[in-house]
N, C-alpha and C positions, 0 to 999 in steps of 0.2 A: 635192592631196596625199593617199597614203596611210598612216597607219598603221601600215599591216602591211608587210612584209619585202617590196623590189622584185622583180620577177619571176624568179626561179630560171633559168638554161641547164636544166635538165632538170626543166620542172614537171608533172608525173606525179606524179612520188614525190621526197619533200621530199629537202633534198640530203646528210643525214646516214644517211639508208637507200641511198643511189649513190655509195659512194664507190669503187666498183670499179667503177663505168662511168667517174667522172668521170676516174680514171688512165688509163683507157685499154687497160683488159684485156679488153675483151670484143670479141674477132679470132679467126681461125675456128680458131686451135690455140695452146694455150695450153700450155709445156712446164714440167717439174718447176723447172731453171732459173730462168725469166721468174717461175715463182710467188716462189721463193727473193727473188728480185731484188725484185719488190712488197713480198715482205713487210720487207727492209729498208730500202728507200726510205721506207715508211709507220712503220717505228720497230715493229713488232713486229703493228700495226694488221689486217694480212689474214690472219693466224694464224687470226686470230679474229674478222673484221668483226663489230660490234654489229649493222649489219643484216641478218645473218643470223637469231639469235635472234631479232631484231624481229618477224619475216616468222613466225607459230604463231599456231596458235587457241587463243582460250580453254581451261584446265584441263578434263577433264570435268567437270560438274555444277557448277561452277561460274557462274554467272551476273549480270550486273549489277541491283542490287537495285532500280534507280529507271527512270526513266520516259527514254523516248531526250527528247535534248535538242537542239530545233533553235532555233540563232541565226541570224535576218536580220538582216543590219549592213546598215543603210540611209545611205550613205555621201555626206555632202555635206550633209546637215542639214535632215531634213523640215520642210517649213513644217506644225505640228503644228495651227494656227489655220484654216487653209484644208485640213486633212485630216477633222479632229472639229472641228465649228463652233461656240462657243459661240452661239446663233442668237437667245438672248435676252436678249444684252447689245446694247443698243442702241448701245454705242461702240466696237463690235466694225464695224460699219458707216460709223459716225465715222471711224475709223484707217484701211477701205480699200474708199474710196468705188470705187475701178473692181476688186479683187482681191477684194470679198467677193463671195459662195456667195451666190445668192438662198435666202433664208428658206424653209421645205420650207412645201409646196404640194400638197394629193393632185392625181395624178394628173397631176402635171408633172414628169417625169423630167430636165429641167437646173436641177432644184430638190435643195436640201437635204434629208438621208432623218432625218427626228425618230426621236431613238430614245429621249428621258427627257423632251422639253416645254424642256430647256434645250437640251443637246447636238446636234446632227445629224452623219452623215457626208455626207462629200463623196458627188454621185452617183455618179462612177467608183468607189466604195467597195460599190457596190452587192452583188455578191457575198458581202460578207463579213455582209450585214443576216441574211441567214439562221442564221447561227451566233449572231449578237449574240439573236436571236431564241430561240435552240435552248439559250442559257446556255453556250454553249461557249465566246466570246468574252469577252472584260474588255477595258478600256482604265483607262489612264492619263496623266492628264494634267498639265499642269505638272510632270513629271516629267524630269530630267537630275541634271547633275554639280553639285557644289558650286563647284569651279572658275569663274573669272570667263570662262575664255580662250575668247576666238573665234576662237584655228587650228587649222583642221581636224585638222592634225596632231598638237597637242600633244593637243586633247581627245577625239581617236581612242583614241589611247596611252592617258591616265589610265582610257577609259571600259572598256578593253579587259582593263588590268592590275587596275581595280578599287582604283583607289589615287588618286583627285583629289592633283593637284600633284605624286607623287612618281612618277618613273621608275622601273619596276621592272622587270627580267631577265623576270620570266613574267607568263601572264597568268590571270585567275581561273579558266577552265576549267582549264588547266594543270594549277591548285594542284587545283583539284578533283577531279581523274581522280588525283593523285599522294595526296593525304589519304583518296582513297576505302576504305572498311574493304575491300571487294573487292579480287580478283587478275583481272584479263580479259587477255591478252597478245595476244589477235584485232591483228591487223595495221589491222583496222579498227572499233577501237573510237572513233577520235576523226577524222573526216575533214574536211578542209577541199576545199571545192568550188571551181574556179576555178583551181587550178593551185598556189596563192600561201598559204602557214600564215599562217592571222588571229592577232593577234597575242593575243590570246584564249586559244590554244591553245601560246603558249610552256612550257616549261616541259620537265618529267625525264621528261615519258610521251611516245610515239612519236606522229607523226603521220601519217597518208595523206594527200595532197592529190592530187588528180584534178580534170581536165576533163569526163571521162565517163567513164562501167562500158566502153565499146565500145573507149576508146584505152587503157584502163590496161594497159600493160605497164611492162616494165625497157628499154625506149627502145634496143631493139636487140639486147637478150641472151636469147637463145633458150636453150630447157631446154638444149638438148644442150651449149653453151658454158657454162652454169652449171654442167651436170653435170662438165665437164672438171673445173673448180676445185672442186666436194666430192670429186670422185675422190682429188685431190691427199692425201686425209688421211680416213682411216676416221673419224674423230672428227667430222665432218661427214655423213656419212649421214641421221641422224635431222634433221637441219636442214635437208637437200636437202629429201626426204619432205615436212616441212613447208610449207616454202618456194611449193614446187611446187602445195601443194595449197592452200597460198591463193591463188594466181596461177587455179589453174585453178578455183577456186569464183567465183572474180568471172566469169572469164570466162565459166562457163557460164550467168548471169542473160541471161537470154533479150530483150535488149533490142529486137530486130527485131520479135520481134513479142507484148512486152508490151502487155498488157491492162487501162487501169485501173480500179480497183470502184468501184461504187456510181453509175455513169456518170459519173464524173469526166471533164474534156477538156484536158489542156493545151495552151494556147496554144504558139507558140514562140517563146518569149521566154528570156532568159536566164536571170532568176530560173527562170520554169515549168519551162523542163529541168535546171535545177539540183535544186529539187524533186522535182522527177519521179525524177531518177539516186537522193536521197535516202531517196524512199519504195521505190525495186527493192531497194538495199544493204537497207532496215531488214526488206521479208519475204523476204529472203536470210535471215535470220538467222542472218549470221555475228561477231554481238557487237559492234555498232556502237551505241555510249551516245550519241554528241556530232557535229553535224552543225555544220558554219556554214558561211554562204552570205553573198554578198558583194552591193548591188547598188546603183550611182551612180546619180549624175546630177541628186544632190536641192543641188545647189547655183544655188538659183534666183534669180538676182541682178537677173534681166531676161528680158521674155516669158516670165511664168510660167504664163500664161492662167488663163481662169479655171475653165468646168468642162469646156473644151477646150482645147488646148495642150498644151505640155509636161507639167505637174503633174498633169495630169486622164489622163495619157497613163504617165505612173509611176504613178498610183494604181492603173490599171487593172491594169495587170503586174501589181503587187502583190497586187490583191486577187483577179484570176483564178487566181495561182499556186496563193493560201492556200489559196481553196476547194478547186480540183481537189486540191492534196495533203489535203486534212483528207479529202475524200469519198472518196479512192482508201483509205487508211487503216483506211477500215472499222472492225472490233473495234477497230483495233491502236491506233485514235484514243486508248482509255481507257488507253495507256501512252505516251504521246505528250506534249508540252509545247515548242508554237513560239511563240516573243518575237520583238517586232524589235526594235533600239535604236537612236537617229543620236545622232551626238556634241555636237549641240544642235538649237536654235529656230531660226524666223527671230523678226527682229524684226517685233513690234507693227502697225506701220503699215507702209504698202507706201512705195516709193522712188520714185523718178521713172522709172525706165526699165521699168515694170511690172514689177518681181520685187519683191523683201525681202530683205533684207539679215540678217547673222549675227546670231544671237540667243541668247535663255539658255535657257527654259522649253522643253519638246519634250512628245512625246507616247509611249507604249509601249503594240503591241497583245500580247493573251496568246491564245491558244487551241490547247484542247485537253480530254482529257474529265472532266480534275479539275479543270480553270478554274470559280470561281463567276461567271461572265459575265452579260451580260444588263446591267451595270451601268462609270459612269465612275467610277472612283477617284482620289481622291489629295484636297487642299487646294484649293480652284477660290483664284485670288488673286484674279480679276476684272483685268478692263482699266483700270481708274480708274487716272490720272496717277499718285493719289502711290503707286501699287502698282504700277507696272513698274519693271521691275530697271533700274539702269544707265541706256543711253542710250535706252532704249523698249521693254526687251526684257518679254517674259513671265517673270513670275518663274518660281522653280524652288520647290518645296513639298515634292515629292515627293523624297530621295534613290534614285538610279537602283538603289544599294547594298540598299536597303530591300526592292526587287521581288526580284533577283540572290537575297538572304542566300533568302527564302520559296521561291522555286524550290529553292534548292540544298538545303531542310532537311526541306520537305513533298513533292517530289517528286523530287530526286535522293538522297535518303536519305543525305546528308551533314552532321551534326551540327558538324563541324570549321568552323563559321564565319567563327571570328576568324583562323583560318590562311589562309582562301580569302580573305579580305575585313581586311588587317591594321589594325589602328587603328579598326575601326567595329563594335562589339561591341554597341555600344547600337541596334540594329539595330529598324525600326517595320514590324511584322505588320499589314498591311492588310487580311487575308482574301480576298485575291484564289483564293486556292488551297486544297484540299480536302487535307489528309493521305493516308500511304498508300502 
């Protein structure tokens, strides 16, 4: 189950910016008439399509004052225990006698990577030891929602809206792009990758959603059939103009034969080229604040191996993506801030079919070049019986609210907390993050 809004007939571009494809006007002649007739069918609606105006760059000199903001939605519920191992709890062993991580070992690479004498990552994490090294990295852990709920669904939703237990119309990026003291009106200031608007991203600000820089188009409708319909009305010129020039600055990001710095490689994986599309749009610079990136498959119920398999097989994704995007980044790393988040844990002890089952406590990685990294955060609960949640789970110490509010105040320069975050004012500064 996902979350976020099923898959769009036209997912390119979300379905409130097409809605003159989806009537069906875009045929190779378009008469004064047929427009008359749209526009009263839609109730007054193509006078003036909203997505018109959508489609403009930013004001002159106007610019977003905080740091682009990438979310991975790690969807399906990382097992956060067998990702960052607490390696010195000897009941951490107890709980999964065939699913723990051997103990790190120098010089044994399908061993655990020690990174504080307690913590270790998983080997497939390996990539990302260099940043954890470099202080670019944090982690945190027993970290999630206050919420009891193990459906994927509902705690997609709560984690996404920023509101444990309450359903709410948008979601905290949303609120945050709509409270921001800035004006940016770029077409791509807030883009969802995948095709599909995370639900994250609800809300009164427009959204992009693309598969790729290479397929974005209007799914059929050529300059010259758009031009038909501004033709229809002088009051449309300056929006054509527009329109057009944001179509054709994506397109010209040279994707065939982009080049990425600092010898970065991405794999081709889907997260990696999702990445990849994220870092071409951010040195396009054409006002793109808020990225999120979508990536399954962390529901590991059964055969979840151990430092090979499935899990050791998502890690890897993962961690080749981060690196290659943070190294390609170069400068641009020090205005950059990528988080994952999964909508929970597994639980505690493994199951009978080799996986783990839904859990509470989770984990969240941060990096970027105001991250204080180098270091685990949050409350350790330990794995002792009478300290796991409920039926065996990891507890939660951390609210997920707590990291979100520090991002959004120290590095997207948004003060407005209790609007983005309703009900949780009393918000706890861990220091994961540097001002600025």
């Amino acid at each position: 189950p996902q979350s976020h809004e099923e898959h769009e007939e036209y997912p390119c571009v979300h379905k409130e910016n097409l809605m003159v494809k989806k009537v069906g006007i875009m045929t190779n002649q378009l008469s004064r008439r047929d427009f008359l007739k749209l526009s009263t069918a839609l109730g007054g609606f193509a006078l003036t399509p909203s997505w018109m105006s959508r489609l403009s760059f930013a004001p002159q000199g106007v610019e977003p004052s905080g740091d682009l903001l990438v979310v991975v939605f790690l969807r399906g519920a990382i097992d956060g225990l067998n990702a960052v191992i607490p390696h010195a709890e000897s009941r951490y062993y107890d709980l999964r006698p065939e699913l723990a991580i051997p103990e790190p070992k120098s010089g044994d690479d399908k061993s655990a990577i020690d990174l504080d004498g307690f913590f270790s990552l998983h080997p497939s994490l390996r990539p990302l030891k260099n940043w954890w090294d470099d202080k670019s990295l944090a982690i945190v852990h027993a970290v999630g929602s206050p919420d009891p709920s193990h459906s994927h669904f509902d705690a997609q939703d709560y984690m996404e809206s920023g509101s444990p237990g309450q359903k709410l119309d948008s979601g905290w990026i949303g609120r945050h792009l709509q409270t921001a003291s800035w004006q940016n009106e770029s077409p791509f200031r807030a883009v969802g990758m995948g095709g599909v608007r995370q639900s994250s991203l609800r809300g009164t600000v427009p959204v992009t959603t693309l598969n790729s820089i290479a397929e974005f188009n209007l799914h059929g409708a050529t300059q010259a059939q758009l031009a038909q319909l501004y033709a229809l009305g002088s009051n449309y010129d300056s929006l054509a103009n527009e329109t057009f020039a944001a179509i054709n600055t994506l397109s010209q990001v040279d994707t065939a034969n982009f080049t990425p710095e600092g010898g970065a490689e991405y794999p081709e994986t889907d997260v990696s080229m999702a990445l990849q599309q994220v870092a071409q749009i951010a040195k396009a610079e054409i006002g793109m604040e808020v990225a999120c990136i979508d990536v399954g498959g962390w529901d590991t119920h059964n055969q979840q191996g151990v430092v090979d398999g499935t899990f050791g097989t998502l890690l890897t994704d993962l961690a080749t993506a981060m690196d290659a995007f943070y190294r390609d980044l170069g400068d641009r790393a020090k205005r950059v801030t990528l988080l994952t988040m999964s909508e929970f844990g597994r639980r505690a002890y493994e199951n009978g079919s080799g996986g783990t089952d839904h859990g509470h406590g989770s984990l969240m990685f941060l990096l970027g070049g105001n991250v204080n990294g180098g270091k685990v955060y949050g409350d350790w609960p330990t794995l002792a019986e009478d300290k796991l949640y409920g039926p065996g789970d990891l507890a939660v110490t951390t609210d997920f609210r707590d990291i979100l509010s520090e991002v959004l105040i120290k590095r997207l320069n948004n003060p407005h907390q209790e609007d983005v975050f309703p009900d949780y004012a009393g918000w706890q500064d861990l220091g994961i993050l540097r001002e600025g």
